[in-house]
Backbone as CSV, one residue per row, in Angstrom:
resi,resn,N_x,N_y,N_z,CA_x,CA_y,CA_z,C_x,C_y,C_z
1,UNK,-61.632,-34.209,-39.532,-60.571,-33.413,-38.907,-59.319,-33.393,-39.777
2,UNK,-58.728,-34.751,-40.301,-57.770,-34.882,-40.745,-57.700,-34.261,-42.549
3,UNK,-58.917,-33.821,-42.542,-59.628,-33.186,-44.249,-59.419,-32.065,-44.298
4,UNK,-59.491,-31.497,-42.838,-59.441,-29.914,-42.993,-58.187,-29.482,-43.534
5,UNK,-58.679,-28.072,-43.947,-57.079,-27.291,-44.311,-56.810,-26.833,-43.233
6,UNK,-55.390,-26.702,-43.332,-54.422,-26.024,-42.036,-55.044,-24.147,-42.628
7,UNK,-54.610,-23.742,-41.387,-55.189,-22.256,-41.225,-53.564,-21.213,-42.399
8,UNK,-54.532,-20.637,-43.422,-53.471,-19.540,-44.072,-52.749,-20.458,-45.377
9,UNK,-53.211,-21.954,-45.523,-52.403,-22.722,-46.148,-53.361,-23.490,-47.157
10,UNK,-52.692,-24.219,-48.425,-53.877,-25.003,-48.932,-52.921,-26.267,-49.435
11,UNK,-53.339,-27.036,-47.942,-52.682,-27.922,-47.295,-53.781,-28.500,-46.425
12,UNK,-54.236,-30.169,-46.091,-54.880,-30.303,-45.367,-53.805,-31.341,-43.779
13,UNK,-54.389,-31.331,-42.748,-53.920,-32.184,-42.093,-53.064,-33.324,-42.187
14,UNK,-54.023,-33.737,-43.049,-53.461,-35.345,-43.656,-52.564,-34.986,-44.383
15,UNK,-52.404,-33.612,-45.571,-51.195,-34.062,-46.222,-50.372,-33.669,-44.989
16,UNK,-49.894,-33.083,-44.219,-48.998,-32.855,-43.427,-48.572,-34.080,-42.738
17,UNK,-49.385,-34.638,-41.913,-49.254,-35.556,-41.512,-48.220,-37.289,-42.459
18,UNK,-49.333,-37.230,-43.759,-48.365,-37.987,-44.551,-46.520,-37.751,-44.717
19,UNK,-46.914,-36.479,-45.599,-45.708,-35.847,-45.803,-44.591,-35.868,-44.473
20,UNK,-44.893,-35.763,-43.178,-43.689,-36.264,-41.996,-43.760,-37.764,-41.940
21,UNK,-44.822,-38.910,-42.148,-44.305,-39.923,-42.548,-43.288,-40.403,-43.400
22,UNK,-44.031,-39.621,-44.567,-42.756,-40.008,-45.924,-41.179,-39.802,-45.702
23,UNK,-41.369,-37.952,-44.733,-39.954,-37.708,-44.792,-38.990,-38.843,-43.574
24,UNK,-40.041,-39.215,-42.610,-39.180,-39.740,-41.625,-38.973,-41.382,-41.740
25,UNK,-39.758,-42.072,-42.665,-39.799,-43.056,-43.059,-38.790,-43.039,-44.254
26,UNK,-38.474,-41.877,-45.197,-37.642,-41.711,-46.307,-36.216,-41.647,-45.755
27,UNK,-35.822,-40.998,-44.560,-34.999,-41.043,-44.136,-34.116,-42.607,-43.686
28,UNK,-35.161,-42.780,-42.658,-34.868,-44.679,-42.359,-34.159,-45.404,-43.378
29,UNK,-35.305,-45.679,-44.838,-34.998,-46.487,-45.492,-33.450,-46.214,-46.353
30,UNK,-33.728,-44.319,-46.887,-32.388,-43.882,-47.139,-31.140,-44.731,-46.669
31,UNK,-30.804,-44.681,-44.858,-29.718,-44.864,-44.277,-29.525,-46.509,-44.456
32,UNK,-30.709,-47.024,-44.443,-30.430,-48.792,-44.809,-29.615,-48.706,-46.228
33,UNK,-30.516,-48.212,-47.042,-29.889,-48.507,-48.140,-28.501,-47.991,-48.692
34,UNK,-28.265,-46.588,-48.028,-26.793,-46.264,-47.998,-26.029,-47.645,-47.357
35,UNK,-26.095,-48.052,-46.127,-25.539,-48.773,-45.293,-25.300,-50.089,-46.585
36,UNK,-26.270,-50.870,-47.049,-26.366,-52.109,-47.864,-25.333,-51.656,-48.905
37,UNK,-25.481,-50.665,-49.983,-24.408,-50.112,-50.421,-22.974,-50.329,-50.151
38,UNK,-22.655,-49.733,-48.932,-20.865,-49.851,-48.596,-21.000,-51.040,-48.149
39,UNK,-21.783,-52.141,-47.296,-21.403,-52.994,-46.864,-20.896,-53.809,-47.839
40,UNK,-21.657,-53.541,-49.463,-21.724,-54.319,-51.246,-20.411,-53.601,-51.463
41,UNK,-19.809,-52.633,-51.144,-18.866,-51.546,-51.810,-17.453,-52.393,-50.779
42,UNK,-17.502,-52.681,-49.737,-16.453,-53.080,-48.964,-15.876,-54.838,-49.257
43,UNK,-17.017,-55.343,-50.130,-16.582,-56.783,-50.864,-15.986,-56.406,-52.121
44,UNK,-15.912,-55.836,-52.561,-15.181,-55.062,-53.838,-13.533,-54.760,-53.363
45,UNK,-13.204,-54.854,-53.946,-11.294,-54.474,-54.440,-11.377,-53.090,-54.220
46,UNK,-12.014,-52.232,-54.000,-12.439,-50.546,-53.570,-11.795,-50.565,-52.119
47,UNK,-10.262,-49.381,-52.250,-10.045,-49.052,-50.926,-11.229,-48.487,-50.282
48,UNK,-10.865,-48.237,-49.258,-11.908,-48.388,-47.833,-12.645,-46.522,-48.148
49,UNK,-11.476,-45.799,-48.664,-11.697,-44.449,-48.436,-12.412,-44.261,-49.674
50,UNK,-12.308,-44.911,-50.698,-13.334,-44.887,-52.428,-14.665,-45.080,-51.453
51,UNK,-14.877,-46.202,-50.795,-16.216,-47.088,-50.452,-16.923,-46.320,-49.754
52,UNK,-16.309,-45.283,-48.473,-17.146,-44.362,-47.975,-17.454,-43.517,-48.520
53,UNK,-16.809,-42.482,-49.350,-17.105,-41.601,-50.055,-18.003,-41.516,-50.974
54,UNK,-18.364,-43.014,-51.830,-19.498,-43.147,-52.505,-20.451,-43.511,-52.175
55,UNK,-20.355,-43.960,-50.690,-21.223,-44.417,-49.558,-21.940,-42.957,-49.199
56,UNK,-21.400,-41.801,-48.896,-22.056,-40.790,-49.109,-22.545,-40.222,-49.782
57,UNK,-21.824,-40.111,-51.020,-22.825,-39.629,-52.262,-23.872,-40.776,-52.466
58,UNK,-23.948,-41.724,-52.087,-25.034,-42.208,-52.492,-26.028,-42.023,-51.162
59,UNK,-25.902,-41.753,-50.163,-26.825,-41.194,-49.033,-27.194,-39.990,-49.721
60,UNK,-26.336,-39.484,-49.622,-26.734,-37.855,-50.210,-28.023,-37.799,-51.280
61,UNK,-27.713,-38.210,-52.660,-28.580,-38.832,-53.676,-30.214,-38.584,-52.725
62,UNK,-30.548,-39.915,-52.113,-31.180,-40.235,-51.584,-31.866,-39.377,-50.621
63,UNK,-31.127,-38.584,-50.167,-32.029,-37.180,-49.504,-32.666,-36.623,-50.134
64,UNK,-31.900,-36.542,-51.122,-32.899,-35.154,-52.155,-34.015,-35.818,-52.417
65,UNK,-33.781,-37.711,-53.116,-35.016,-37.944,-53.181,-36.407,-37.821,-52.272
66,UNK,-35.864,-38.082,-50.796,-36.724,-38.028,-49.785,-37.188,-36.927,-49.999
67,UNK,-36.644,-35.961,-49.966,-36.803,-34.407,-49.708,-38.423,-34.268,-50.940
68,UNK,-37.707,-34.637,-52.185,-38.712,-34.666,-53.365,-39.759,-35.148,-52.854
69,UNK,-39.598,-36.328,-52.670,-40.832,-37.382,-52.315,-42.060,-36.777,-50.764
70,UNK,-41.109,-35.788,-49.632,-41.773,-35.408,-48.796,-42.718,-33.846,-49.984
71,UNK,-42.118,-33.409,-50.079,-42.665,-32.306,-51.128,-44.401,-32.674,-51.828
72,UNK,-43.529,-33.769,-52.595,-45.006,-34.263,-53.526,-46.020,-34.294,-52.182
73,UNK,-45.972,-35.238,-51.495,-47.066,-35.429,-50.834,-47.402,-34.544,-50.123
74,UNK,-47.531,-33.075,-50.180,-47.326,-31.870,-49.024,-48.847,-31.075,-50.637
75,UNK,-48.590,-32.077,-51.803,-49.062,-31.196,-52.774,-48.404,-30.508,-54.120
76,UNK,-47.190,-30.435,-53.318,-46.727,-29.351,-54.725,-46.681,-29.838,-55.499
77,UNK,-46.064,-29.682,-56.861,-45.736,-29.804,-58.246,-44.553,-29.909,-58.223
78,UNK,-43.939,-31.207,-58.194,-42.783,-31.535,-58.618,-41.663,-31.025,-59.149
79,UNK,-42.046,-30.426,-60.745,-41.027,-30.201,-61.641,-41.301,-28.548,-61.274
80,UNK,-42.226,-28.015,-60.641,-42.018,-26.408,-60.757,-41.128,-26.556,-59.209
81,UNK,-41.289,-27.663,-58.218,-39.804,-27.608,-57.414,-38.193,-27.547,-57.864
82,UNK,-38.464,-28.285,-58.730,-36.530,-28.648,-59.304,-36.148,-27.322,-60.166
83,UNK,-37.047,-26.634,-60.891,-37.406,-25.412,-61.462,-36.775,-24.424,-60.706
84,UNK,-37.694,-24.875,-59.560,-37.460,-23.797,-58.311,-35.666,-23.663,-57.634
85,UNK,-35.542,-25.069,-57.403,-34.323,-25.694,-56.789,-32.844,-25.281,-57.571
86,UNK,-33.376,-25.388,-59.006,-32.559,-24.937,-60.218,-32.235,-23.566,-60.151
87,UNK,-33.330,-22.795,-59.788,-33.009,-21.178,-59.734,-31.905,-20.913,-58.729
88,UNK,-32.571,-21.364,-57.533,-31.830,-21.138,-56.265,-30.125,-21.028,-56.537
89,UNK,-29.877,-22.820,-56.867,-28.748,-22.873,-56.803,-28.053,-22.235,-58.251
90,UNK,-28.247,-21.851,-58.958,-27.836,-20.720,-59.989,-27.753,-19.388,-59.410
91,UNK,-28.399,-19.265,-58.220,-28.209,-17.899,-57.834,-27.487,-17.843,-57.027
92,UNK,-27.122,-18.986,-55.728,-26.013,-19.491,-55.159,-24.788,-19.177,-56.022
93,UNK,-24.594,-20.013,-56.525,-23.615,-19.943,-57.582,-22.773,-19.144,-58.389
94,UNK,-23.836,-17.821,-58.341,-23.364,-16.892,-58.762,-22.733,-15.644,-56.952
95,UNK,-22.990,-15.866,-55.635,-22.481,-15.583,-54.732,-21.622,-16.471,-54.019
96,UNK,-20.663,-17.359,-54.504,-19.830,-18.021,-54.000,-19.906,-19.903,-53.961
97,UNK,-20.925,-20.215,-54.528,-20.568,-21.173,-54.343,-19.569,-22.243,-55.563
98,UNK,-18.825,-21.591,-56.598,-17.492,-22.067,-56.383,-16.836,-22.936,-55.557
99,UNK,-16.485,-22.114,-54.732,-15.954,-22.829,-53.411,-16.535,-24.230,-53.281
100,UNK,-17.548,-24.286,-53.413,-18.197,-25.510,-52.857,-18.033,-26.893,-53.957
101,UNK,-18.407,-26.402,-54.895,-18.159,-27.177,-56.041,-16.844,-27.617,-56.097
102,UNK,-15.646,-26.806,-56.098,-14.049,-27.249,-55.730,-14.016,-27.924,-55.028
103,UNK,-14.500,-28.066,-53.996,-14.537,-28.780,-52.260,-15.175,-29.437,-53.425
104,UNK,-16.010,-30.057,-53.845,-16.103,-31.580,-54.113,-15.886,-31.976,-55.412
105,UNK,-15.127,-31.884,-56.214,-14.209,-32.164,-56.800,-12.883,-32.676,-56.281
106,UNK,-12.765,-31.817,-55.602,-11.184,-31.991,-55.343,-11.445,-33.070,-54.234
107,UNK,-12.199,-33.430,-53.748,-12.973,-34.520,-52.726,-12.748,-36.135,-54.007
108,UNK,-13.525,-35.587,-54.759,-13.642,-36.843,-56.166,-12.262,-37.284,-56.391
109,UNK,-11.202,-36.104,-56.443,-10.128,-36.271,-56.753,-8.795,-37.493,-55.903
110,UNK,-9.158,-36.798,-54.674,-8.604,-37.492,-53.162,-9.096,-38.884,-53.309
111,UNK,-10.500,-39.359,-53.736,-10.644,-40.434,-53.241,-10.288,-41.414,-54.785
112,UNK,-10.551,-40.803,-55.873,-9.985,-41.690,-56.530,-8.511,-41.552,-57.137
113,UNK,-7.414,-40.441,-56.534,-6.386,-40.593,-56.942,-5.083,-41.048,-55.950
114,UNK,-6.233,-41.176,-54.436,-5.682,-41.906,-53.246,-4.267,-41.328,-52.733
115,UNK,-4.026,-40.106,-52.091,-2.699,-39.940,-52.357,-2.963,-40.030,-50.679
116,UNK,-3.302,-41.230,-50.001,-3.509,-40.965,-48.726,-4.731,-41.826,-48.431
117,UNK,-4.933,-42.963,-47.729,-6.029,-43.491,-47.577,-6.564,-43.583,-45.813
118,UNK,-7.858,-44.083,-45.809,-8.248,-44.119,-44.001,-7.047,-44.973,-42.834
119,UNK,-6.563,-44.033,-42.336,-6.283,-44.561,-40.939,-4.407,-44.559,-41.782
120,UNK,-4.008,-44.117,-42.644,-2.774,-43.259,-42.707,-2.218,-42.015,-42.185
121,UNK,-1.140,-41.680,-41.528,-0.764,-40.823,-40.954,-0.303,-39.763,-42.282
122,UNK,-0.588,-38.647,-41.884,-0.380,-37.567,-43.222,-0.133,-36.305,-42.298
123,UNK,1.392,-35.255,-43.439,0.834,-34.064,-42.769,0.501,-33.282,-43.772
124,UNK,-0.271,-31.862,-43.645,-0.765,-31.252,-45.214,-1.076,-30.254,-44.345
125,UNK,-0.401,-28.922,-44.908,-0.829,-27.391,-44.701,-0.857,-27.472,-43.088
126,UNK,0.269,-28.144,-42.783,0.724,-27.193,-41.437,0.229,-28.199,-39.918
127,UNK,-0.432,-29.000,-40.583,-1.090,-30.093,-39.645,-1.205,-31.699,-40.119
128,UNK,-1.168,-32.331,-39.190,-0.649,-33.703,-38.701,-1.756,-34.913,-37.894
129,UNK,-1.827,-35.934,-38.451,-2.846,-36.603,-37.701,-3.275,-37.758,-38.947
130,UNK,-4.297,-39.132,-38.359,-4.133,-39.826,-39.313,-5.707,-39.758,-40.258
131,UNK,-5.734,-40.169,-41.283,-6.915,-39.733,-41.872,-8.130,-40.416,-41.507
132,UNK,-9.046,-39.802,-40.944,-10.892,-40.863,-40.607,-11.518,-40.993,-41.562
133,UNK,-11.351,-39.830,-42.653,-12.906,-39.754,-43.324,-12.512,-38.647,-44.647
134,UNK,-12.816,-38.631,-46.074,-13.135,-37.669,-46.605,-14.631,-37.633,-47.447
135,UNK,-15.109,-36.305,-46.974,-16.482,-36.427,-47.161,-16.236,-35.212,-48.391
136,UNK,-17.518,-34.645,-48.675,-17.893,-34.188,-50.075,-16.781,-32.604,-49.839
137,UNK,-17.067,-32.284,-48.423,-16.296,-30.707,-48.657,-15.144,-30.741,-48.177
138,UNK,-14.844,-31.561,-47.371,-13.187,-31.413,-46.118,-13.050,-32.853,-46.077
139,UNK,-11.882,-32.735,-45.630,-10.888,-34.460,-45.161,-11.242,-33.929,-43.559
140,UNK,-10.951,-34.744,-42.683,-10.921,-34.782,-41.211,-9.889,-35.882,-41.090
141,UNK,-8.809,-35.122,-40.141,-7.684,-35.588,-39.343,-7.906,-36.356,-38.086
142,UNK,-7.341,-37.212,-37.280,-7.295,-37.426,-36.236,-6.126,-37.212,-35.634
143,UNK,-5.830,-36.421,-34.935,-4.627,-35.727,-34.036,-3.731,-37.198,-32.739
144,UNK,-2.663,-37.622,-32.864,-2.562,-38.769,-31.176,-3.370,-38.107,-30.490
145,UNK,-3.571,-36.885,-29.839,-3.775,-36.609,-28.660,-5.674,-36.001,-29.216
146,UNK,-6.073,-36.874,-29.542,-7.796,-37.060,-29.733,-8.386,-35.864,-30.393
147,UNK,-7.501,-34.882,-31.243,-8.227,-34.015,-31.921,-8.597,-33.878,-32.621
148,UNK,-10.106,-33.678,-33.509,-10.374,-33.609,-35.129,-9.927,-32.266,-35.373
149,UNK,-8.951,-32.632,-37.066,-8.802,-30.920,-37.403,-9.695,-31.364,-38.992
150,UNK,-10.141,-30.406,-39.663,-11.323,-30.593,-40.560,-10.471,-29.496,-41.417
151,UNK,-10.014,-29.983,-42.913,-9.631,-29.454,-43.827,-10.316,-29.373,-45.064
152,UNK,-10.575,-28.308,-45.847,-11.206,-28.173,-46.902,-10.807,-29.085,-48.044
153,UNK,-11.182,-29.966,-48.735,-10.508,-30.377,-49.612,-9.919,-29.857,-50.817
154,UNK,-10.016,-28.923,-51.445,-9.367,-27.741,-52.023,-8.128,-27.398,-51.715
155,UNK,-7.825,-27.207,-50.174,-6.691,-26.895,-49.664,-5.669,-28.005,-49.676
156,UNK,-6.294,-29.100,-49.179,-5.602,-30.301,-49.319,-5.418,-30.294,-51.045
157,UNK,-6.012,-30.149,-51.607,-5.759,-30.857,-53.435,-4.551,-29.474,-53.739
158,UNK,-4.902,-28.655,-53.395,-3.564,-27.878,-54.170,-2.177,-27.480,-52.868
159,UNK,-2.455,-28.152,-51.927,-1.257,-28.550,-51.517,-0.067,-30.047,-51.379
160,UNK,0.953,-29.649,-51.170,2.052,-30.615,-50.608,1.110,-31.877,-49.568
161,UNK,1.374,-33.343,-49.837,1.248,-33.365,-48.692,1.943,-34.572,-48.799
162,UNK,2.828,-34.732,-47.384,3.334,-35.325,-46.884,3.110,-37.108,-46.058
163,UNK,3.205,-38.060,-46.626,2.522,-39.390,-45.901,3.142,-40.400,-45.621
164,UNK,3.039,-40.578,-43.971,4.502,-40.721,-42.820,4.595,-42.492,-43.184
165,UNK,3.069,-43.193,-43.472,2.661,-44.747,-43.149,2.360,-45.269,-44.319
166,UNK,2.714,-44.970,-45.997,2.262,-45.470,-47.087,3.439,-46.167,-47.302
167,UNK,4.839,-46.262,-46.772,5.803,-47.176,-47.494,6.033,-47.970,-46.135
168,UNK,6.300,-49.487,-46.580,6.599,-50.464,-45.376,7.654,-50.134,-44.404
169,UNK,8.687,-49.527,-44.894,9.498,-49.168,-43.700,10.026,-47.893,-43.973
170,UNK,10.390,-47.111,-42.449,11.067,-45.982,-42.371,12.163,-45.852,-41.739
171,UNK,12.912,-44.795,-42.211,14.445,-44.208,-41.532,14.536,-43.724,-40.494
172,UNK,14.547,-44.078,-39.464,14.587,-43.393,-37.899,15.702,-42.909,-37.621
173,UNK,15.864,-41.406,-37.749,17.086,-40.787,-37.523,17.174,-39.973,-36.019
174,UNK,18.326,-40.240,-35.254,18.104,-39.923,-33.461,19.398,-38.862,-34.216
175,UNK,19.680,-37.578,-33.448,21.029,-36.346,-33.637,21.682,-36.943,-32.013
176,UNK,22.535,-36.678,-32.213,23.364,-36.843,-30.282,24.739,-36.157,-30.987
177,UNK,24.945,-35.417,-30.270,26.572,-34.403,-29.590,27.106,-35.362,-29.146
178,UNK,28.400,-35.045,-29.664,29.749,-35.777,-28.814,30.507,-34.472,-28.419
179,UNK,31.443,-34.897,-27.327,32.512,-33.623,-26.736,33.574,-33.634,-27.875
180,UNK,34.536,-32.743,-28.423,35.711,-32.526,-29.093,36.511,-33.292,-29.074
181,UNK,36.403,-33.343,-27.710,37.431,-34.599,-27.095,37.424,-35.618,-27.272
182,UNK,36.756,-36.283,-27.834,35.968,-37.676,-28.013,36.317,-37.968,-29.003
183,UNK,36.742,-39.502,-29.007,37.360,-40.222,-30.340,36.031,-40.574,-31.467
184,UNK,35.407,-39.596,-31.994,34.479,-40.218,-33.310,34.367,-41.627,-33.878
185,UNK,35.613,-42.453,-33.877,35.437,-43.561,-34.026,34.815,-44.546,-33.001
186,UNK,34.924,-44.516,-31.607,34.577,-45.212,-30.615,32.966,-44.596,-30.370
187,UNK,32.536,-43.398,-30.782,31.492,-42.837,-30.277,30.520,-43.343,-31.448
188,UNK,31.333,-44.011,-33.091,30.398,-44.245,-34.069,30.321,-45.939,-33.807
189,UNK,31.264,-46.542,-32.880,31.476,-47.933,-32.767,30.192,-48.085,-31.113
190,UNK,29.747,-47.488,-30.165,28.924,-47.739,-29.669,27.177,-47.008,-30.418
191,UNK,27.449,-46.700,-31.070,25.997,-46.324,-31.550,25.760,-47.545,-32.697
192,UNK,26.700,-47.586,-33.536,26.277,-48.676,-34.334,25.631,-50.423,-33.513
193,UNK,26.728,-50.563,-32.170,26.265,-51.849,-31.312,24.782,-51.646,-30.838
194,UNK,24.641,-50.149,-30.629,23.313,-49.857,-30.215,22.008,-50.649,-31.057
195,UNK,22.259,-49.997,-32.392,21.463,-50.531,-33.146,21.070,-51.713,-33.554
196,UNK,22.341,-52.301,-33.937,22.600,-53.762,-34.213,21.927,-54.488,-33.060
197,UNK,22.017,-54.085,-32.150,21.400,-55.462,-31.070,20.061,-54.829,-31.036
198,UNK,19.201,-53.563,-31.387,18.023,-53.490,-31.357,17.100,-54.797,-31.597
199,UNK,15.954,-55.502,-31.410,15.196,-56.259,-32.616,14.182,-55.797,-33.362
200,UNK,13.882,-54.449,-33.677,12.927,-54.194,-34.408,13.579,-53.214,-35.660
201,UNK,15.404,-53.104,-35.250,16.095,-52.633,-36.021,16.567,-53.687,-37.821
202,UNK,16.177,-53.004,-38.831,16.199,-53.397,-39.452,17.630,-53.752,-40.071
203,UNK,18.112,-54.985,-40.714,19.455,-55.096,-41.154,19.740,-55.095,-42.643
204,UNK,18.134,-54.394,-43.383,18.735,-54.326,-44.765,17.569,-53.255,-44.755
205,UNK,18.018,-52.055,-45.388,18.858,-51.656,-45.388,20.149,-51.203,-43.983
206,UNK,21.131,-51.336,-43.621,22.250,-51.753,-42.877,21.754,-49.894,-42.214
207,UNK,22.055,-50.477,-40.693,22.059,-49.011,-40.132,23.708,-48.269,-40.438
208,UNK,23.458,-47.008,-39.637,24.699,-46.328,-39.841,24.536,-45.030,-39.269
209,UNK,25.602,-44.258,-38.604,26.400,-43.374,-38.093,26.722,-42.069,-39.132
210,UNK,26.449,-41.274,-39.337,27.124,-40.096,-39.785,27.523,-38.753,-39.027
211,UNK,27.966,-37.961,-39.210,28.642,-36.825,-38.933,27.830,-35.542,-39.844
212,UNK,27.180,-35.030,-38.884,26.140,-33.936,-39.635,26.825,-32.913,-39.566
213,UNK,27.634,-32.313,-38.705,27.960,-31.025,-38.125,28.476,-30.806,-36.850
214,UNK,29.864,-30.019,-37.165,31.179,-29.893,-36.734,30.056,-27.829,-36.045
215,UNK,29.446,-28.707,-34.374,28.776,-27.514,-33.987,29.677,-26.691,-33.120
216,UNK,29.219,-25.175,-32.087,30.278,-24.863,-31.392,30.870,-25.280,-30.442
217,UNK,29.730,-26.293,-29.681,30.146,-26.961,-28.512,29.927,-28.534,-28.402
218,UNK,29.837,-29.404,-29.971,29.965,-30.544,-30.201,30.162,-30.859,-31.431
219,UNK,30.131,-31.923,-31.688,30.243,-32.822,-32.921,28.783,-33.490,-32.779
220,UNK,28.039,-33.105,-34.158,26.981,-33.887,-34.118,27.110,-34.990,-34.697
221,UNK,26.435,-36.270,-34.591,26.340,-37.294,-35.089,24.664,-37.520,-34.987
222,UNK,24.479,-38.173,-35.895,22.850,-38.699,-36.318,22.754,-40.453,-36.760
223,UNK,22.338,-40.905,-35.832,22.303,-42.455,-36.062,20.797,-42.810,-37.193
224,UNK,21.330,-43.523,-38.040,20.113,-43.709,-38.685,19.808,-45.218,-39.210
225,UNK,18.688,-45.781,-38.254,18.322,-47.343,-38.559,17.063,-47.254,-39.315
226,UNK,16.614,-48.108,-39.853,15.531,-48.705,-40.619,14.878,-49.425,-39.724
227,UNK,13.011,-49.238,-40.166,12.446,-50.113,-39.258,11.046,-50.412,-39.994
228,UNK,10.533,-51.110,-39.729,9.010,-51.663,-40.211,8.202,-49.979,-39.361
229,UNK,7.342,-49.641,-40.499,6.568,-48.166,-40.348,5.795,-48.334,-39.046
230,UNK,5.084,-49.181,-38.983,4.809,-49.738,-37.235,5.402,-49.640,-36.144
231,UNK,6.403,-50.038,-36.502,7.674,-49.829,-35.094,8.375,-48.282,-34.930
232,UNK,7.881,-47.871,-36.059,8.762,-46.196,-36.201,8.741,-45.632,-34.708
233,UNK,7.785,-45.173,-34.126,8.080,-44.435,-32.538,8.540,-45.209,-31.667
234,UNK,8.497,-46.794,-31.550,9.093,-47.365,-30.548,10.707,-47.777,-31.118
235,UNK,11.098,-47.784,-31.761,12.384,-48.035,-32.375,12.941,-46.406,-32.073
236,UNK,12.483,-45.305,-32.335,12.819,-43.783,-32.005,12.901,-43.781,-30.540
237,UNK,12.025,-43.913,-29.542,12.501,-43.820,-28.217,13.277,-44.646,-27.362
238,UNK,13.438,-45.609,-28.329,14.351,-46.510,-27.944,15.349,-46.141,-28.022
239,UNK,16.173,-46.005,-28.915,17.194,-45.340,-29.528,17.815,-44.625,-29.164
240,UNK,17.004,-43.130,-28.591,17.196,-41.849,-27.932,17.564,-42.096,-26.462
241,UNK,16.770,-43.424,-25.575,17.273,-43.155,-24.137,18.535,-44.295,-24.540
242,UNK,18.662,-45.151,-25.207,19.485,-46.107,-25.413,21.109,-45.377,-25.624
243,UNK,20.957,-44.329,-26.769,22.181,-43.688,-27.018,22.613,-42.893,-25.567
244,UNK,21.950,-42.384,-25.153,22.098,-41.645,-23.703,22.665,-42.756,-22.689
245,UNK,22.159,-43.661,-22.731,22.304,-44.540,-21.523,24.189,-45.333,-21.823
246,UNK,24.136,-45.242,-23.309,25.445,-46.207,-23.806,26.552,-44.969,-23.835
247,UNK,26.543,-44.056,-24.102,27.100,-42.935,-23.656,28.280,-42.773,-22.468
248,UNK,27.273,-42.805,-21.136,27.326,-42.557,-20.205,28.281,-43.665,-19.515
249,UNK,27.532,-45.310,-20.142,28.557,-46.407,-19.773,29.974,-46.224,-20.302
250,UNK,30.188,-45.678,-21.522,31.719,-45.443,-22.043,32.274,-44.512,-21.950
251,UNK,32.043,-43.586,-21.240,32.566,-42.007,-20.682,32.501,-41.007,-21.737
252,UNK,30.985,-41.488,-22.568,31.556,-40.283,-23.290,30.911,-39.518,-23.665
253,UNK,31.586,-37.796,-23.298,30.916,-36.955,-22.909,29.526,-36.675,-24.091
254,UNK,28.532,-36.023,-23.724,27.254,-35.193,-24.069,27.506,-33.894,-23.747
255,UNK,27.709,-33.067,-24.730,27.935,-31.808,-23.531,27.093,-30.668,-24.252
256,UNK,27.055,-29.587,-23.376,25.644,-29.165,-23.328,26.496,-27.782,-24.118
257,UNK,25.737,-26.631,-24.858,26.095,-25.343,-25.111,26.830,-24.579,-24.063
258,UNK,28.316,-24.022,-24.605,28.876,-23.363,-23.838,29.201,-22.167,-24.247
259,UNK,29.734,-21.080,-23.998,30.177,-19.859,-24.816,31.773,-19.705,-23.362
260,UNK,32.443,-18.852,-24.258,34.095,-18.922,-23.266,33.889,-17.378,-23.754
261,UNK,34.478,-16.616,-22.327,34.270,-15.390,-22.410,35.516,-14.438,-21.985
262,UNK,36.090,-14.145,-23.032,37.809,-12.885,-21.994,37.463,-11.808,-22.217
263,UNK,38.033,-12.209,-21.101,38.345,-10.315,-20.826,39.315,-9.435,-20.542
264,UNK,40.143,-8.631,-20.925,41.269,-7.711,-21.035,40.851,-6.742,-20.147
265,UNK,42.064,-6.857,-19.270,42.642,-5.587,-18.790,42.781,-4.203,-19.037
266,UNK,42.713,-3.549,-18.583,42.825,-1.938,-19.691,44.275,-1.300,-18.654
């Protein structure tokens, strides 16, 4: 039974049968041995985002071999496959796949010129979130609010990008209005106490008070403390209900957009 040829094919049972062993058994061993790989790649001095990335290309690798290896045993001829495989993607190649080749390059590029590693907050081309993963064609974001956004790596390599968590500490700058009326000095003498008694407020570099802009219906001021990159959002909302709240204890005004309007008699 297992001798016969399949019907229209010259192929017997058995090779079929083998050949889904090989491939599904090729697969298995594939993913071990990817896996043994990064687990060997993560004892190494190799940031985390080098270790996956070659953790995939070396899965990858390993498909094709499977792929090869399911082939042979199906019968064919080997080298008139890669022959074959060779044409294909030359003819690909010549309808767009560019693109693709950039996407992994510029992938090669990301992971060994690191401008951004796993589980850093980054923004690039318009979007925000911290990095999971860059694989052969796109980076993938993780959004706070649980969203993957999936960027080409191309786009990422020839753009700006911006990275909120690569230096130990950041500048937390809060804006707050004062009324006209309001003595600037007393309004820069409770924001500075603000800070100063923070504890996650940093004292070197020394916080401080400035004067951004003389607006129509305030005086802006922008408090700006230093903080360990960790503490950045809780040192920011702190800050923001804190200045509001110290405000309010010293009478002094917040005041909201006004416009003054006359009008003449005729």
């Amino acid at each position: 039974m297992l001798s016969d040829n399949l019907p229209y094919m010259n192929m017997t049972y058995f090779n079929l049968l083998s050949a889904l062993i090989v491939l599904v058994a090729g697969i298995i061993v594939a993913k071990i041995l990817a896996g043994i790989f990064k687990n060997g790649l993560k004892k190494t001095e190799l940031p985390e985002l080098v270790a996956e990335f070659l953790s995939r290309f070396a899965l990858a690798l390993l498909y094709v071999a499977v792929i090869l290896a399911t082939v042979s045993t199906l019968g064919a001829d080997i080298s008139s496959v890669v022959v074959g495989l060779s044409a294909v993607i030359g003819l690909v190649l010549g309808f767009g796949m560019q693109d693709t080749l950039t996407n992994i390059a510029a992938g090669v590029w990301l992971a060994t010129l690191r401008p951004f590693d796993k589980g850093e907050y980054v923004s690039v081309t318009g979007y925000s979130g911290s990095v999971s993963a860059v694989g052969f064609m796109a980076t993938e974001l993780l959004t706070p609010d649980n969203k993957v956004i999936t960027i080409p790596n191309k786009v990422i390599w020839g753009s700006a990008i911006e990275n909120a968590t690569r230096m130990p500490t950041r500048r937390v700058d809060v804006n707050v209005g004062i009324s006209y009326d309001t003595k600037v000095d007393q309004a820069v003498q409770v924001a500075m106490e603000l800070m100063k008694n923070h504890s996650m407020v940093l004292a070197d570099p020394a916080p401080a008070v400035v004067t951004t802009e003389l607006a129509d219906s305030s005086v802006n001021l922008q408090l700006r403390a230093w903080a360990n990159t960790a503490d950045y959002w809780g040192v920011k909302g702190d800050l923001t209900n804190g200045i509001l709240n110290a405000y309010k204890e010293a009478d002094i005004e917040i005041p909201f957009p006004q416009l003054d309007v006359h009008m003449d008699k005729e």
